[in-house]
C-alpha positions in Angstrom: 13.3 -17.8 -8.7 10.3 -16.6 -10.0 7.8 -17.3 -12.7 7.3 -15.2 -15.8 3.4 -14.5 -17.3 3.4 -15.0 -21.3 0.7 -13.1 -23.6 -2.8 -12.2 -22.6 -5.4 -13.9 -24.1 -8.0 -11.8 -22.6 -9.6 -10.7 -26.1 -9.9 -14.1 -27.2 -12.2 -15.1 -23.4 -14.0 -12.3 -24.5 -15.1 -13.5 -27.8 -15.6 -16.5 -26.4 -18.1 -15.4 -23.7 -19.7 -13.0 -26.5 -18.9 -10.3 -24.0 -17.5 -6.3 -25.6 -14.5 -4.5 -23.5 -17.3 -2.1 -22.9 -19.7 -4.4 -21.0 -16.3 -6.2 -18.7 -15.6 -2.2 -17.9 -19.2 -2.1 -16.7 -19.6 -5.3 -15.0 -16.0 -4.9 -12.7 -16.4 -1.4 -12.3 -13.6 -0.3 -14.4 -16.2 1.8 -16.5 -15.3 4.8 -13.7 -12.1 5.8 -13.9 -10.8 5.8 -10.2 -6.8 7.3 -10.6 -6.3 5.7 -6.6 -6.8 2.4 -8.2 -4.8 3.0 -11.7 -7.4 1.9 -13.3 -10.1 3.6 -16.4 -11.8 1.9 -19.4 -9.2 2.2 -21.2 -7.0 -0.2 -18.8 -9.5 -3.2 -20.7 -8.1 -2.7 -24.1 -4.3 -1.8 -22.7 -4.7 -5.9 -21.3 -6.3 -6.8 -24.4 -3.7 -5.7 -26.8 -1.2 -6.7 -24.2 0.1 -3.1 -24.0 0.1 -3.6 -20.0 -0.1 -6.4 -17.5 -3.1 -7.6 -15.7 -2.8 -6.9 -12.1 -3.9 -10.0 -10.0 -7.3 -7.8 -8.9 -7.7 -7.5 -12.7 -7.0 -11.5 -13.3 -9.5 -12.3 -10.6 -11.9 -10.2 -11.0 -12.2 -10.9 -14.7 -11.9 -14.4 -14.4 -15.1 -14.5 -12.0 -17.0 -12.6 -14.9 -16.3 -14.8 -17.6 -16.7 -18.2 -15.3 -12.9 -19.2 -15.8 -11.7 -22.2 -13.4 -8.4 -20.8 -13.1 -7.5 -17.2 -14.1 -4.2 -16.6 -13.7 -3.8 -19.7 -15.5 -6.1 -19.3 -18.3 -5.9 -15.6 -19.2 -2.1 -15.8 -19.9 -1.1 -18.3 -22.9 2.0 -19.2 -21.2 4.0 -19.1 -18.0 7.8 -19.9 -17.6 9.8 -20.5 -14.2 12.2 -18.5 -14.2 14.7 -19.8 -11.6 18.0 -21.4 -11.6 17.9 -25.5 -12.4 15.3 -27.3 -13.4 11.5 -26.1 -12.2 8.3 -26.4 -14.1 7.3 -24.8 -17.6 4.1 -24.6 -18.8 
């Protein structure tokens, strides 16, 4: 059993916020690319155009900067539960 993230809908908090890829980069500290972590710039606009998933560091961190009440909630449009009989679906 396990639950199952939909699509990002970090460029749409974004906009919301007024806030660029560029100035999240800055403000979590993705702007300096740190291989160790597996994270550059460019990480921003792989979640964005949901190329790649948000790792729960990512989720946290950029639901702090853009004042979301629940980010793992409210940066994916849709989570499923994934296990055998009936369980909850969002």
């Amino acid at each position: 059993m396990a639950y199952s993230r939909g699509r990002a809908v970090l460029q749409y908090w974004l906009e919301v916020r007024g806030i660029s890829q560029t100035e999240l980069s800055r403000r979590s500290g993705w702007s300096e690319k740190d291989p160790n972590q597996g994270w550059s710039p460019r990480m921003i606009s792989h979640f964005c155009k949901n190329a790649k998933s948000m790792s729960p560091e990512a989720i946290y961190t950029f639901g702090e900067i853009l004042g979301l009440e629940n980010p793992l909630v409210d940066l994916y449009d849709q989570w499923h539960w994934d296990g055998a009989g009936e369980g909850p679906r969002r």
